[in-house]
Each structure stands twice: as structure tokens, then as C-alpha cells.
PDB file of N, CA, C and O in Angstrom:
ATOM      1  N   UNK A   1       0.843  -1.173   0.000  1.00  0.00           N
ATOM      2  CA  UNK A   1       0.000   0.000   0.000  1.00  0.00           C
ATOM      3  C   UNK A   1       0.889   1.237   0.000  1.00  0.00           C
ATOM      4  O   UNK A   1       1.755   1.551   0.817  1.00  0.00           O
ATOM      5  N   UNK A   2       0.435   1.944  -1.228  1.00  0.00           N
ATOM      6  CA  UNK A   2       1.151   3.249  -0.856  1.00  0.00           C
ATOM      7  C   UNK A   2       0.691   4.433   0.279  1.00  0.00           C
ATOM      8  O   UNK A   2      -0.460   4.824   0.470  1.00  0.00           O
ATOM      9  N   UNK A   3       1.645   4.787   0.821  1.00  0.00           N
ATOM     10  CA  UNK A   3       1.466   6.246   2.311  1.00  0.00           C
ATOM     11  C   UNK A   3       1.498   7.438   1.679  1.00  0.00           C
ATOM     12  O   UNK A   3       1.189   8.422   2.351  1.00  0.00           O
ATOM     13  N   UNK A   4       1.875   7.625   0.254  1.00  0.00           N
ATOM     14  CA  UNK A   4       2.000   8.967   0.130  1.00  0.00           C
ATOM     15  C   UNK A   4       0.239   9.654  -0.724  1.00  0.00           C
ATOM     16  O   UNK A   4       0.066  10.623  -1.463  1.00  0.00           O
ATOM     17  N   UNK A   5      -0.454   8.939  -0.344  1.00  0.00           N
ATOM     18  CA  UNK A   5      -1.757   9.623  -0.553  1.00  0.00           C
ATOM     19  C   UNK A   5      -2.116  10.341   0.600  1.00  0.00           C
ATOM     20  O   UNK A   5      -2.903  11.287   0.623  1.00  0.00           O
ATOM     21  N   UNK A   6      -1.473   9.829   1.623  1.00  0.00           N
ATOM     22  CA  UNK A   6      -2.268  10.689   3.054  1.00  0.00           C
ATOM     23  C   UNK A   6      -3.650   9.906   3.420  1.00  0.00           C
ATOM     24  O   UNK A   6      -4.066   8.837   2.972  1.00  0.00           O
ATOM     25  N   UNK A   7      -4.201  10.747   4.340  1.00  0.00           N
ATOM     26  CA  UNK A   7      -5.427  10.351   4.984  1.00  0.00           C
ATOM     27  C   UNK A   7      -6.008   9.563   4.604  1.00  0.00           C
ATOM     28  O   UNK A   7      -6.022   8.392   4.985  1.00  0.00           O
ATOM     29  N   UNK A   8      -6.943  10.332   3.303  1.00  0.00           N
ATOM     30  CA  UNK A   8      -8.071   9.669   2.379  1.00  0.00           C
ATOM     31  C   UNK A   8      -7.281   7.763   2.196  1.00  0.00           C
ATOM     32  O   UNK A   8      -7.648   6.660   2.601  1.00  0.00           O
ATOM     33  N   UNK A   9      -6.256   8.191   1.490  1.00  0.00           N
ATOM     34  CA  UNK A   9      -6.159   6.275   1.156  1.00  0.00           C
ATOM     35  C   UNK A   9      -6.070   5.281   2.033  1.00  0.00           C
ATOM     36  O   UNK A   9      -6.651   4.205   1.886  1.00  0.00           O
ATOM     37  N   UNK A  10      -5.294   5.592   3.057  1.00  0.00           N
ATOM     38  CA  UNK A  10      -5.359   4.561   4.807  1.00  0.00           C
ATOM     39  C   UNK A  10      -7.191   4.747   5.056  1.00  0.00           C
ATOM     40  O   UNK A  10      -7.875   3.763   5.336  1.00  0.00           O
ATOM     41  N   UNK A  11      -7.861   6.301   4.883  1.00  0.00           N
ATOM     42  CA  UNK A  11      -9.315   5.917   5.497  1.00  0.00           C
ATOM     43  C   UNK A  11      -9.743   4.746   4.279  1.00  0.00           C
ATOM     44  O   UNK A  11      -9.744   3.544   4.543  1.00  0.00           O
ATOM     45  N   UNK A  12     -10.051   5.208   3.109  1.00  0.00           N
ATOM     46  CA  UNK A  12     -10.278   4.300   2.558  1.00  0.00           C
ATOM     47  C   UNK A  12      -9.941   2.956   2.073  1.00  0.00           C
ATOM     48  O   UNK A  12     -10.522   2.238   1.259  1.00  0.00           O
ATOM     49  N   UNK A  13      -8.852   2.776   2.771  1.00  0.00           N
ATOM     50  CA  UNK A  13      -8.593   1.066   2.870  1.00  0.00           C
ATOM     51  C   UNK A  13      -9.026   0.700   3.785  1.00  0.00           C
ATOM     52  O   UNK A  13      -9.379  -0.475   3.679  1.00  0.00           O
ATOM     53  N   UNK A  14      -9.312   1.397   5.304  1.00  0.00           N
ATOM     54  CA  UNK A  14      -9.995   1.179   6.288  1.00  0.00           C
ATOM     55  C   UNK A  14     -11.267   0.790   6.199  1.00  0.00           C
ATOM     56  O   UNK A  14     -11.515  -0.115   6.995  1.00  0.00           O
ATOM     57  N   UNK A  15     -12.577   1.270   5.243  1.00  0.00           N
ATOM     58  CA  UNK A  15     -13.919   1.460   4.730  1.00  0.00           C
ATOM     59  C   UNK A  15     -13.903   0.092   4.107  1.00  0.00           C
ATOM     60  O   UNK A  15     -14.699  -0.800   4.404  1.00  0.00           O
ATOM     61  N   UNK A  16     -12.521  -0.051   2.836  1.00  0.00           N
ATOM     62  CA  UNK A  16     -12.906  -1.099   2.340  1.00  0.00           C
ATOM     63  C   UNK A  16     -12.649  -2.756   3.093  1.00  0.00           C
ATOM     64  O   UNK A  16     -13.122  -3.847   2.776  1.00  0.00           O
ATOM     65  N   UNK A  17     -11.622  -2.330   4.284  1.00  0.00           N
ATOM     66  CA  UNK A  17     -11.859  -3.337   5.166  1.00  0.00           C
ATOM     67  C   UNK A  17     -12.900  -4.026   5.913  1.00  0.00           C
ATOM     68  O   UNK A  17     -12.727  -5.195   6.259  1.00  0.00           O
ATOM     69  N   UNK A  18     -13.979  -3.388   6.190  1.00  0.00           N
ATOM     70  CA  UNK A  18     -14.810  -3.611   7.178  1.00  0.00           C
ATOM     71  C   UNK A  18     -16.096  -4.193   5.652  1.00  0.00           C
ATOM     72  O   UNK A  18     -16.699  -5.248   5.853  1.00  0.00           O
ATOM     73  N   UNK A  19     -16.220  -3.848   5.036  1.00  0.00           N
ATOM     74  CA  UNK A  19     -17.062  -3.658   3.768  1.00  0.00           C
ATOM     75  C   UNK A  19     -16.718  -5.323   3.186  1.00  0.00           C
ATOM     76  O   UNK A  19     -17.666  -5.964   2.730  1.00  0.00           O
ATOM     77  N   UNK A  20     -15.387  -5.931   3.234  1.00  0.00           N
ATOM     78  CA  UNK A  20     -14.626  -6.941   2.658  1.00  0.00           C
ATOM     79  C   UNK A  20     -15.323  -8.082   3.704  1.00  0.00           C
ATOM     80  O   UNK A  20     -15.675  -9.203   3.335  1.00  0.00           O
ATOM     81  N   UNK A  21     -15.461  -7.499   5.243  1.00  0.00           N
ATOM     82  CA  UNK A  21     -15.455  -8.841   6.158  1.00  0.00           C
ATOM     83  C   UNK A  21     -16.665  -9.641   6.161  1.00  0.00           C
ATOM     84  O   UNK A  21     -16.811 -10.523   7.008  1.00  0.00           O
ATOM     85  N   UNK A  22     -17.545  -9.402   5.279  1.00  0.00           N
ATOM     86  CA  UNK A  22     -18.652 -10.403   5.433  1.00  0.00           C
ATOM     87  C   UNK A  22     -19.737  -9.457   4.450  1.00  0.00           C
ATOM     88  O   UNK A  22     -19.640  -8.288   4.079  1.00  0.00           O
ATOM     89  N   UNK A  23     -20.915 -10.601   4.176  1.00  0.00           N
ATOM     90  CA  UNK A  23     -22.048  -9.974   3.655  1.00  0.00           C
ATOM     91  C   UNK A  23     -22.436  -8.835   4.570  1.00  0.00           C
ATOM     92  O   UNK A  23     -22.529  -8.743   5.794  1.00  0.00           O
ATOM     93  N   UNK A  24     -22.611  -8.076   3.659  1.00  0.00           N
ATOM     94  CA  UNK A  24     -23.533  -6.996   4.665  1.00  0.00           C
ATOM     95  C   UNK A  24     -25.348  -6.814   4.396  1.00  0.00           C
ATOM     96  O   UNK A  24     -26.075  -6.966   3.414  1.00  0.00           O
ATOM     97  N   UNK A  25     -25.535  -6.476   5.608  1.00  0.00           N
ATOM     98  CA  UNK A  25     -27.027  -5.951   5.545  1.00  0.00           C
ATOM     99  C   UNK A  25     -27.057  -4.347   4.594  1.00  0.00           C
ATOM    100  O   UNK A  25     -26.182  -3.710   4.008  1.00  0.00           O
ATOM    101  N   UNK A  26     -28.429  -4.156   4.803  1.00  0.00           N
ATOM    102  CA  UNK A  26     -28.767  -2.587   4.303  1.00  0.00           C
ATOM    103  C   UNK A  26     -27.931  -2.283   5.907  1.00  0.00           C
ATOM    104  O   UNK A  26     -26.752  -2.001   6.123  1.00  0.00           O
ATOM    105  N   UNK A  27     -29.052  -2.471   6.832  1.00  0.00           N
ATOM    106  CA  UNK A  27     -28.433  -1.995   7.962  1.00  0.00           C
ATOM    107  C   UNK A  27     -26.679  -1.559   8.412  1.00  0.00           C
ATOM    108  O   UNK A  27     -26.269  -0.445   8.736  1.00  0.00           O
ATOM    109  N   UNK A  28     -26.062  -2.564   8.319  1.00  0.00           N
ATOM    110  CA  UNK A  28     -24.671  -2.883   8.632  1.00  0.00           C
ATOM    111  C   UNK A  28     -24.239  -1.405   7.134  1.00  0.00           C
ATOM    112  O   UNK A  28     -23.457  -0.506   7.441  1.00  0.00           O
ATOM    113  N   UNK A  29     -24.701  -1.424   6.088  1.00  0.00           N
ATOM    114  CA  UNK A  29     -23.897  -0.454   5.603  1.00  0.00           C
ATOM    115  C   UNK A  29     -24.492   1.123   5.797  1.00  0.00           C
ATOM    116  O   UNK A  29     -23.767   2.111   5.680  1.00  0.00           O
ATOM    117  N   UNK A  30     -25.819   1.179   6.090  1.00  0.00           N
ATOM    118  CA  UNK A  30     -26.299   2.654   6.421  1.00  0.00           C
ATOM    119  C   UNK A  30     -25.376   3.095   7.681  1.00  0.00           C
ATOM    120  O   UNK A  30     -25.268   4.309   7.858  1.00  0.00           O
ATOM    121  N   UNK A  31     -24.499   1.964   8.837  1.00  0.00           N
ATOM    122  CA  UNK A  31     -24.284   2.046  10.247  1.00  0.00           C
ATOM    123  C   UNK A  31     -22.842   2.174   9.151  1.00  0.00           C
ATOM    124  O   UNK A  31     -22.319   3.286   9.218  1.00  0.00           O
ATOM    125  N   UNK A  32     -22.383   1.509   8.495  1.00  0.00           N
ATOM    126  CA  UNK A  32     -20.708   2.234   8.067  1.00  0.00           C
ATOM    127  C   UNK A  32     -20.919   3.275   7.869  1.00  0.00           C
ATOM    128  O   UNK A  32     -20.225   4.071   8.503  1.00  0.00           O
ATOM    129  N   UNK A  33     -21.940   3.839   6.928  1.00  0.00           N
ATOM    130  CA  UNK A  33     -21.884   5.305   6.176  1.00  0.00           C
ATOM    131  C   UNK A  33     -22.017   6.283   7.199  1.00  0.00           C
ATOM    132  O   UNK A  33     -21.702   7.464   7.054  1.00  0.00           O
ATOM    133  N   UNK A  34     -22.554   5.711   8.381  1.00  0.00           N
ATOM    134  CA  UNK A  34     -23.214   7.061   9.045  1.00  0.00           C
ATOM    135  C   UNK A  34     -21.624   6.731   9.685  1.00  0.00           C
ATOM    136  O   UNK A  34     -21.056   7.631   9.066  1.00  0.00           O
ATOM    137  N   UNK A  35     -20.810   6.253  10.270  1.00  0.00           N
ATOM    138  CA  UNK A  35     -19.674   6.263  10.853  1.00  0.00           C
ATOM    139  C   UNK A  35     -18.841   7.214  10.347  1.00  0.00           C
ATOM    140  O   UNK A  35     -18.245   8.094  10.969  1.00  0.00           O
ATOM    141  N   UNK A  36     -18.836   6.860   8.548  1.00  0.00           N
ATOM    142  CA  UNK A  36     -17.683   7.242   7.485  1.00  0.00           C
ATOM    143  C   UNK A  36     -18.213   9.108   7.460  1.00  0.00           C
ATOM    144  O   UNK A  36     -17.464  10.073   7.302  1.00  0.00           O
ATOM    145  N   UNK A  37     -19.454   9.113   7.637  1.00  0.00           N
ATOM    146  CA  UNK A  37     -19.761  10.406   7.658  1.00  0.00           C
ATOM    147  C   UNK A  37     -20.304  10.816   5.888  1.00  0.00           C
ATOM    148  O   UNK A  37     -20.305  11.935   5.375  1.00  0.00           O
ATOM    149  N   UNK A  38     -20.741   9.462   5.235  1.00  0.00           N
ATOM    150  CA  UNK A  38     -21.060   9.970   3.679  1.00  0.00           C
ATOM    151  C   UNK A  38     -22.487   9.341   3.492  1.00  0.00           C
ATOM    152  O   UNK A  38     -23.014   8.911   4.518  1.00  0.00           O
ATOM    153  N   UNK A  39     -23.051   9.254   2.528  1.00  0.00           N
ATOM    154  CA  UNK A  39     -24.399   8.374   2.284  1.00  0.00           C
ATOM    155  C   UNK A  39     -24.059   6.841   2.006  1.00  0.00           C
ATOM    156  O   UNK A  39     -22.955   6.300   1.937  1.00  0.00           O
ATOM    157  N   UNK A  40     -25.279   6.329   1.873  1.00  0.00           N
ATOM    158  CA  UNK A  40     -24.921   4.949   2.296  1.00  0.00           C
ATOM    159  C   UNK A  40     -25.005   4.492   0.459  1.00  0.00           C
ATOM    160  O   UNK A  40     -24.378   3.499   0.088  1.00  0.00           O
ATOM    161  N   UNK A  41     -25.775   5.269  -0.495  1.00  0.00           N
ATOM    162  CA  UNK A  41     -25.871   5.256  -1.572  1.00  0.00           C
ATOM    163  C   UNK A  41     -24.223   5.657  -2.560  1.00  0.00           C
ATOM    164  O   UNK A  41     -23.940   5.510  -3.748  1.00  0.00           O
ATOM    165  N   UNK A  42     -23.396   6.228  -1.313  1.00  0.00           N
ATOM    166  CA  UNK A  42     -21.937   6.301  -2.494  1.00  0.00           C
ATOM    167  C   UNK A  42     -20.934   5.975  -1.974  1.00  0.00           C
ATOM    168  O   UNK A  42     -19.801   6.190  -2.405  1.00  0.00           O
ATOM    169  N   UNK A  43     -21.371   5.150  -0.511  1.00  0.00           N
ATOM    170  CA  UNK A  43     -20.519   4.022  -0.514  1.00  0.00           C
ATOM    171  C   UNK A  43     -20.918   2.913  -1.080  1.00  0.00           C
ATOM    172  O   UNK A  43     -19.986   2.154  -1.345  1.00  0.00           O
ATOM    173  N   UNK A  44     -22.172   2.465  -1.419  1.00  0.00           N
ATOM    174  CA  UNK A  44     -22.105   1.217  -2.030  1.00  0.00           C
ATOM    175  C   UNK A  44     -21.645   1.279  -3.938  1.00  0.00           C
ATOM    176  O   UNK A  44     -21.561   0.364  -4.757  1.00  0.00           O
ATOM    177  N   UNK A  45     -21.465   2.539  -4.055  1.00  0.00           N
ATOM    178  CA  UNK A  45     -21.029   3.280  -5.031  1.00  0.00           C
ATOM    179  C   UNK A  45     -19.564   3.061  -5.666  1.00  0.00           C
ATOM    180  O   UNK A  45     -19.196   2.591  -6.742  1.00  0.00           O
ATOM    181  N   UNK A  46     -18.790   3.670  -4.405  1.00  0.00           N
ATOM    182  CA  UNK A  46     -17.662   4.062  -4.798  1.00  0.00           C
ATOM    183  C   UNK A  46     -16.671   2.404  -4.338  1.00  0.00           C
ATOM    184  O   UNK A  46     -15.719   1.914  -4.944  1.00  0.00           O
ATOM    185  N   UNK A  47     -17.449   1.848  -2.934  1.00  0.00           N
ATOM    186  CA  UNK A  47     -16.491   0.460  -2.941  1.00  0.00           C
ATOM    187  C   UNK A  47     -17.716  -0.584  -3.452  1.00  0.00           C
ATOM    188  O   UNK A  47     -18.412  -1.151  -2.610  1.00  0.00           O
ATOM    189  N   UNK A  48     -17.898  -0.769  -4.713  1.00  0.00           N
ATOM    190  CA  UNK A  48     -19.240  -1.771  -4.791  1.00  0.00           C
ATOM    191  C   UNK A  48     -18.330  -3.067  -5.144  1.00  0.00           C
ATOM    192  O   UNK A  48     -18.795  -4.176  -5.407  1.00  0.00           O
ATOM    193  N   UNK A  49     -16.769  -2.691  -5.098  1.00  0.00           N
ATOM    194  CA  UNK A  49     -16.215  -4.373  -5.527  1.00  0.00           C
ATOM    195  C   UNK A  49     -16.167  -4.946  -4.298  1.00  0.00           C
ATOM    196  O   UNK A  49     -16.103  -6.174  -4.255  1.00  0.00           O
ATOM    197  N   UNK A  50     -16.189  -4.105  -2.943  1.00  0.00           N
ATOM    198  CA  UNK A  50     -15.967  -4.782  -1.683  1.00  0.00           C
ATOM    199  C   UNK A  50     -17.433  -5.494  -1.267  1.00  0.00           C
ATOM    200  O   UNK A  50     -17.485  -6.229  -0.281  1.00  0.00           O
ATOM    201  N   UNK A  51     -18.704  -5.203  -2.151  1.00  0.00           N
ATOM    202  CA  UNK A  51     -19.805  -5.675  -1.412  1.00  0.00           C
ATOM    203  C   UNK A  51     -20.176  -7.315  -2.362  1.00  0.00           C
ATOM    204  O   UNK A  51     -20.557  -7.501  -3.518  1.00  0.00           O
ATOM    205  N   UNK A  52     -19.824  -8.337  -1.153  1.00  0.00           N
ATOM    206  CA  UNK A  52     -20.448  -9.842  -1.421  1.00  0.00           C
ATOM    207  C   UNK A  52     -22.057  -9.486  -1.774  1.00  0.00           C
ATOM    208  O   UNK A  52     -22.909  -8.747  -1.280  1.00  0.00           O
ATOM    209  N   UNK A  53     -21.993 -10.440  -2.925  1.00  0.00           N
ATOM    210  CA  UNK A  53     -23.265 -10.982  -3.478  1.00  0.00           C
ATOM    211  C   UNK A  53     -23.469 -12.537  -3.254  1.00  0.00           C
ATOM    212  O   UNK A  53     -22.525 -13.327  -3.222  1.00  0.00           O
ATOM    213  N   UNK A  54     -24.866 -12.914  -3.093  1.00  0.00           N
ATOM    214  CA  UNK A  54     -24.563 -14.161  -2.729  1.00  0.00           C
ATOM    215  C   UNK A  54     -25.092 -15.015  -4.496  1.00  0.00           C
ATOM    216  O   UNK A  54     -25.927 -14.554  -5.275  1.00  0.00           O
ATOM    217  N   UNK A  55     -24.483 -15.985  -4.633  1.00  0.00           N
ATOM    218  CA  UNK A  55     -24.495 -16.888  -6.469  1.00  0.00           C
ATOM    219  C   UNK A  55     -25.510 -17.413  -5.838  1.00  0.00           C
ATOM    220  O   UNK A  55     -26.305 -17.368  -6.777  1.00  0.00           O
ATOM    221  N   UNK A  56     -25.783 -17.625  -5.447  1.00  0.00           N
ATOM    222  CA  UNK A  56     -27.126 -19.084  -4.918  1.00  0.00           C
ATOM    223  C   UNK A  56     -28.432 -17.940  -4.991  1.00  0.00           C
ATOM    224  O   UNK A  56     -28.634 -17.007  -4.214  1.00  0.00           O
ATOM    225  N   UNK A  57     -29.182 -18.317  -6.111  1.00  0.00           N
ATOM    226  CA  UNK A  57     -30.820 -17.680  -6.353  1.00  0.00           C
ATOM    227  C   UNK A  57     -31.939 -18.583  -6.196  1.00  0.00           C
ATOM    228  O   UNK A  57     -32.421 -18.875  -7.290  1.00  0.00           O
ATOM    229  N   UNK A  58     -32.564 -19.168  -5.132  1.00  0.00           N
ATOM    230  CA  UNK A  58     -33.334 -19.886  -5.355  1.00  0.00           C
ATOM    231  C   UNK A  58     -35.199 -19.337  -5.810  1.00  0.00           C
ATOM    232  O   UNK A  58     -36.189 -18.807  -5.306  1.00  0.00           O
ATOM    233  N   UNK A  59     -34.574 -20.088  -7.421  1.00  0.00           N
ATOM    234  CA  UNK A  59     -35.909 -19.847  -8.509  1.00  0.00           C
ATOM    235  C   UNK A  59     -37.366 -20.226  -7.577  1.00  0.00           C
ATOM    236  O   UNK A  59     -38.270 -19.399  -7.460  1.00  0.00           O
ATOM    237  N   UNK A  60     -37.404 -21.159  -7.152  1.00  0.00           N
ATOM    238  CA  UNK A  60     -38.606 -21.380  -6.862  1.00  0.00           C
ATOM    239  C   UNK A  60     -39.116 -20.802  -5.543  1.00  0.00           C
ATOM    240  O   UNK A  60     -40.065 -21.360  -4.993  1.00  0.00           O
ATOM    241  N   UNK A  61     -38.636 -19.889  -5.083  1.00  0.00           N
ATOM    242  CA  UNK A  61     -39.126 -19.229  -3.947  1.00  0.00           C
ATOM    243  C   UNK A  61     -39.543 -17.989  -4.401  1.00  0.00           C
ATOM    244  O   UNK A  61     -40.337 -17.212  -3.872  1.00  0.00           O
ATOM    245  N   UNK A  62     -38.597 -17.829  -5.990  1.00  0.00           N
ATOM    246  CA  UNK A  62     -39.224 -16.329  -6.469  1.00  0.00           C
ATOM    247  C   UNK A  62     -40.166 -16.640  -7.009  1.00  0.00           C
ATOM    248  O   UNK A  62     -41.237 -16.101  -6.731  1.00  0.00           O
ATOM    249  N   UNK A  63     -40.065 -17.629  -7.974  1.00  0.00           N
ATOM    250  CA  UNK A  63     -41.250 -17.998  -8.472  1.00  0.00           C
ATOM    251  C   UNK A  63     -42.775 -17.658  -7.802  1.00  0.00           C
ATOM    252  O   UNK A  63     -43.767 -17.049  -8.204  1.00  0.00           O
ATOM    253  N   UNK A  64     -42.433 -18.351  -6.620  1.00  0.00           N
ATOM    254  CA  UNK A  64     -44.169 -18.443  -5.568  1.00  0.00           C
ATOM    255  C   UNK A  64     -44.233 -17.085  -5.205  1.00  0.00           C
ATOM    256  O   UNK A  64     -45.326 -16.526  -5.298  1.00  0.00           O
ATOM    257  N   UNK A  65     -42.854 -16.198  -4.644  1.00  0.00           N
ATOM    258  CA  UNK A  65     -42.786 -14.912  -4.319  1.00  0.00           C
ATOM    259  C   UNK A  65     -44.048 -14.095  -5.494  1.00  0.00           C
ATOM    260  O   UNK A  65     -45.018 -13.476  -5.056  1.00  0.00           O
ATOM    261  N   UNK A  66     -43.787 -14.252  -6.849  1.00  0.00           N
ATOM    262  CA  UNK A  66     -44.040 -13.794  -7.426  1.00  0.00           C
ATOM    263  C   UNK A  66     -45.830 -14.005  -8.254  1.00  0.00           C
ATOM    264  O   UNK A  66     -46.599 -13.419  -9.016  1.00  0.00           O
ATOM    265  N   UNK A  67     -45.716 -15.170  -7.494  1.00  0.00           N
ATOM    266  CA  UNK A  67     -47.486 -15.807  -8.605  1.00  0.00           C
ATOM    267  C   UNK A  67     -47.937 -14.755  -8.030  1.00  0.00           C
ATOM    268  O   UNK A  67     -47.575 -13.903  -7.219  1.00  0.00           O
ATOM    269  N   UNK A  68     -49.281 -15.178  -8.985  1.00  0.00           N
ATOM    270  CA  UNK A  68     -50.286 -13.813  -8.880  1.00  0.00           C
ATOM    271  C   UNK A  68     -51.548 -15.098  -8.117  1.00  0.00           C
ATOM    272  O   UNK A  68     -51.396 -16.299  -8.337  1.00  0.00           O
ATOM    273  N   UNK A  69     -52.361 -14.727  -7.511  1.00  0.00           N
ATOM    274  CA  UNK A  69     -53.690 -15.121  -7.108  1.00  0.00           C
ATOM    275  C   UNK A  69     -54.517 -15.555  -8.283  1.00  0.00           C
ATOM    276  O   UNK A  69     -54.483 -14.894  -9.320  1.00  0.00           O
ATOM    277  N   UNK A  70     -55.449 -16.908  -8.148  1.00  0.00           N
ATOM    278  CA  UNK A  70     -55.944 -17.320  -9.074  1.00  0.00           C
ATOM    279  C   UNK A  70     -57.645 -15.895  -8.659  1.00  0.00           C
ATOM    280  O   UNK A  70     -58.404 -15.705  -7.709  1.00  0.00           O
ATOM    281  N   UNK A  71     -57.474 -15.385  -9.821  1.00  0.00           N
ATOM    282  CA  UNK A  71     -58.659 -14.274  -9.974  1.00  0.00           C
ATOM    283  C   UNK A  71     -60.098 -14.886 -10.030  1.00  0.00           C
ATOM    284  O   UNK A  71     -61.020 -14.641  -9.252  1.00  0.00           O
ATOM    285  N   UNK A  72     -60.107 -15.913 -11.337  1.00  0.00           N
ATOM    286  CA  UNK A  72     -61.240 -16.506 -11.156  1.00  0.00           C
ATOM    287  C   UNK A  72     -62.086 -16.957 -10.388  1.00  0.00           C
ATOM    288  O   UNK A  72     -63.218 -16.913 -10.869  1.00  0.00           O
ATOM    289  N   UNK A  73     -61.994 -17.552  -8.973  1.00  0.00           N
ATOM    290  CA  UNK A  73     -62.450 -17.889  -8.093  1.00  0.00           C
ATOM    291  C   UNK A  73     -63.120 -16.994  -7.120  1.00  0.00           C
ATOM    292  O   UNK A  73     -64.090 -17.133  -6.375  1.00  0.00           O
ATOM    293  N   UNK A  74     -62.299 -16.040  -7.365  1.00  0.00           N
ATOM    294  CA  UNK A  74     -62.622 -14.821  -6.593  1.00  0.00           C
ATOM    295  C   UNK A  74     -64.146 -14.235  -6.710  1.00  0.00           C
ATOM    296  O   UNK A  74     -64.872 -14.013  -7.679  1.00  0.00           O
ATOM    297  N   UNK A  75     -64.343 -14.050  -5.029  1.00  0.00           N
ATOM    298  CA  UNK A  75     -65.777 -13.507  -5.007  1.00  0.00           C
ATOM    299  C   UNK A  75     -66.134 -12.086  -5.780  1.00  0.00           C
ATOM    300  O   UNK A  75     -67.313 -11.823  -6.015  1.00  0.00           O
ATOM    301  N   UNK A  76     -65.221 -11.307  -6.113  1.00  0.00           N
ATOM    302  CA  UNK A  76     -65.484 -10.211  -6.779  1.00  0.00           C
ATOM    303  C   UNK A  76     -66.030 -10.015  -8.278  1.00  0.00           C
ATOM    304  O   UNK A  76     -66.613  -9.050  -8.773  1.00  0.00           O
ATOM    305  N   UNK A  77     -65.628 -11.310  -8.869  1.00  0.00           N
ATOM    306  CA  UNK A  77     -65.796 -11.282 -10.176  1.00  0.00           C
ATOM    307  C   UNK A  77     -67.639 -11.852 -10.466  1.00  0.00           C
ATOM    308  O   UNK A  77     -68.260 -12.094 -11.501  1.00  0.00           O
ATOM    309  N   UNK A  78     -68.060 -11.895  -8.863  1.00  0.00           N
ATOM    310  CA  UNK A  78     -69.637 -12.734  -9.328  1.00  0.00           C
ATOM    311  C   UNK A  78     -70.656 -11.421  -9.335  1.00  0.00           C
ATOM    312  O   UNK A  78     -71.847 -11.566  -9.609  1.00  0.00           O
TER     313      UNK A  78
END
């Protein structure tokens, strides 16, 4: 790591440390930003390579997430 940036680059290797150690919540990063003193919208911005995504999508929970109600049955339509 280079020292001759000063402040900003030690803070911001610091930011991207804590950001690196695990999935984060919304929570867990609104609680960095408000620490870091910036929005929580340009830190997930400016370090978005430090934020884990998880590969595992399970289809069939969106799936059901997502059906719609069978309408027909419905008392409204009589």
C-alpha cells in the first residue's frame, strides 16, 4: 500500500476493510456510512467491488414470491 496519498487512502482502505469482512445488511452499511460520515448510496457506489453478493438464487421461492392469485375464483368477479 502506498502512504504517500495521506489520509483519504489509509481511510479508505480502512472502509474497504470492514465492507470486505462479510455480507452486509442494508443496515450494517447505512451504520458504516453514518460512521464514514457519507451516504450509504456512495458508498455502495464508490467500494461496490468490496460488497459480497450471494451466487445461490433460489428460482422457486421467487417464483411463488411472485405468482399472482388465481382471480377466477374470486368472489369479486360474481
Amino acid at each position: 500500500m502506498r502512504l504517500d496519498g495521506g489520509v483519504s487512502v489509509l481511510r479508505d482502505a480502512c472502509i474497504a476493510d470492514w465492507m470486505k469482512a462479510g455480507p452486509l445488511t442494508a443496515g450494517q452499511l447505512v451504520a458504516i456510512a453514518e460512521i464514514v460520515g457519507v451516504s450509504a448510496a456512495y458508498l455502495a457506489s464508490r467500494f461496490a467491488y468490496c460488497l459480497q453478493l450471494s451466487a445461490e438464487i433460489d428460482f422457486s421461492r421467487l417464483e411463488a414470491a411472485f405468482e399472482l392469485p388465481d382471480v377466477t375464483s374470486s368472489a369479486c368477479l360474481r
